[in-house]
C-alpha positions in Angstrom: 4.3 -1.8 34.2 2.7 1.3 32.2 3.7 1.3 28.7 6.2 4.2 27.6 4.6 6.6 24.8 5.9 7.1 21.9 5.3 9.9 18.9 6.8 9.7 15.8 6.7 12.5 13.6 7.4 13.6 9.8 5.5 16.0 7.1 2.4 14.1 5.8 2.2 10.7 7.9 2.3 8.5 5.4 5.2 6.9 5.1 8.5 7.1 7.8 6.8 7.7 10.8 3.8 5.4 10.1 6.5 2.4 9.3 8.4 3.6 12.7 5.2 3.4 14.4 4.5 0.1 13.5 7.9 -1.6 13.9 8.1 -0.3 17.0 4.7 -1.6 18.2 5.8 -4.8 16.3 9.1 -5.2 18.2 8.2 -3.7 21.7 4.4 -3.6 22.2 4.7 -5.0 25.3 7.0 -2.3 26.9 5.8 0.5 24.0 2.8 2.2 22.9 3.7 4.0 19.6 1.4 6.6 17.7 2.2 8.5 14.2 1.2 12.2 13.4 2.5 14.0 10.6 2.5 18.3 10.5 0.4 18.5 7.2 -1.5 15.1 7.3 -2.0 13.8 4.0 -2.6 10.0 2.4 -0.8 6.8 3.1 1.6 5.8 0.8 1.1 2.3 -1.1 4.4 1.4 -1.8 5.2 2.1 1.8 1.7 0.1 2.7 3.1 -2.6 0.5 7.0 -2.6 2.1 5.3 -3.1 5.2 3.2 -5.9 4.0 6.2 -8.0 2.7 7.0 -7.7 6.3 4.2 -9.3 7.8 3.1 -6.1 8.8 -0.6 -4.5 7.8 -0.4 -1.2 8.1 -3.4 -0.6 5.1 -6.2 0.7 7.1 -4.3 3.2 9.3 -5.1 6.7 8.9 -2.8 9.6 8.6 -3.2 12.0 12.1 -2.3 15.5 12.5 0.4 15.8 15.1 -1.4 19.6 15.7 -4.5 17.8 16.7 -2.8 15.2 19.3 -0.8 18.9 20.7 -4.5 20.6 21.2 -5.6 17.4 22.8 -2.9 17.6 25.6 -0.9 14.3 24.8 2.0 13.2 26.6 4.5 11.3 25.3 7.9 10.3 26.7 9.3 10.3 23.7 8.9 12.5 20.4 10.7 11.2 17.6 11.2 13.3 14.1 11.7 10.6 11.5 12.1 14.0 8.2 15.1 15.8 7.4 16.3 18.3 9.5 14.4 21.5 8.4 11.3 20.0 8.5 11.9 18.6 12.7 12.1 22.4 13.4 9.0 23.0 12.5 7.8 20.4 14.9 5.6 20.9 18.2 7.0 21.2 21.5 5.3 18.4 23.7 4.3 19.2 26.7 5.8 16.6 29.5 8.0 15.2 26.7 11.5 13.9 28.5 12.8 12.5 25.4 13.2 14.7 21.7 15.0 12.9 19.1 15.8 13.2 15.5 16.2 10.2 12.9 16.5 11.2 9.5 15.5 9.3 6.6 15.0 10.1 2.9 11.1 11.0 2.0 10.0 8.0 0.0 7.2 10.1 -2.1 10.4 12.1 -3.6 11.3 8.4 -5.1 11.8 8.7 -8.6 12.0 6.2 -11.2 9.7 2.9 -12.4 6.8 2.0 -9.8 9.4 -1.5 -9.1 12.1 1.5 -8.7 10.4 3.7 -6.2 9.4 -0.1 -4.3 12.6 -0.5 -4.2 13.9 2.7 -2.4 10.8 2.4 -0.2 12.0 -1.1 1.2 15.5 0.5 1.5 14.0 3.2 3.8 11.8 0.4 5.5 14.6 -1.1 6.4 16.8 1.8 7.6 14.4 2.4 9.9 13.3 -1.2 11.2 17.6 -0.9 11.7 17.1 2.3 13.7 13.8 0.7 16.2 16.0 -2.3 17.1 19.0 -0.2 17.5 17.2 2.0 20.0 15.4 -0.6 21.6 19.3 -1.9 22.7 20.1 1.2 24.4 
């Protein structure tokens, strides 16, 4: 059985759809193959490297892609998931071949404010929002 492919999307790759990717290769891998771009690539987050981490999840040596690179490249996926708010999805590429567009949004957590423990905090928070929203998905 081929693997469906997933994309998930956001602004800079380094934090929502990076922890997306990896639950859902976590959770699925056998039925899944998920990949992370982001439309103005930038760093990956620690706190987010460190969330994941506390899940038994290692995440530290991925690199951020630019979802304008995989488009010029001709990849296919069966599903393209925005994980930003919803300004930012527009602004997203048009797959070709894609069946499947959806939208999950989820707070950015580099707009975290507050003491580094703080911002840890709302980044677990959003981890787990969107661990919720894989295993929701993964039901239907």
């Amino acid at each position: 059985m081929q693997k469906l492919k997933v994309l998930f999307m956001c602004i800079h790759n380094s934090a929502r759809s990076q922890m997306a990717e990896a639950f859902l290769n976590h959770l699925a891998g056998d039925r899944y193959e998920a990949q992370s771009a982001g439309i103005e690539p930038g760093r990956l987050n620690p706190l987010v490297v460190e969330a994941m981490a506390e899940e038994g999840i290692d995440i530290s040596r991925k690199e951020t892609t630019g979802v304008f690179d995989l488009y010029r490249k001709g990849a296919v996926f069966s599903y393209v998931i925005t994980v930003c708010d919803e300004a930012t999805a527009e602004r997203c590429p048009i797959f070709p071949g894609v069946t499947k567009r959806l939208h999950w949004s989820f707070p950015d957590p580099s707009a975290l404010q507050g003491t580094e423990e703080e911002k840890l905090q709302g980044t677990r928070e959003i981890r787990d929002a969107i661990r919720n929203q894989v295993e929701e998905w993964l039901k239907e």
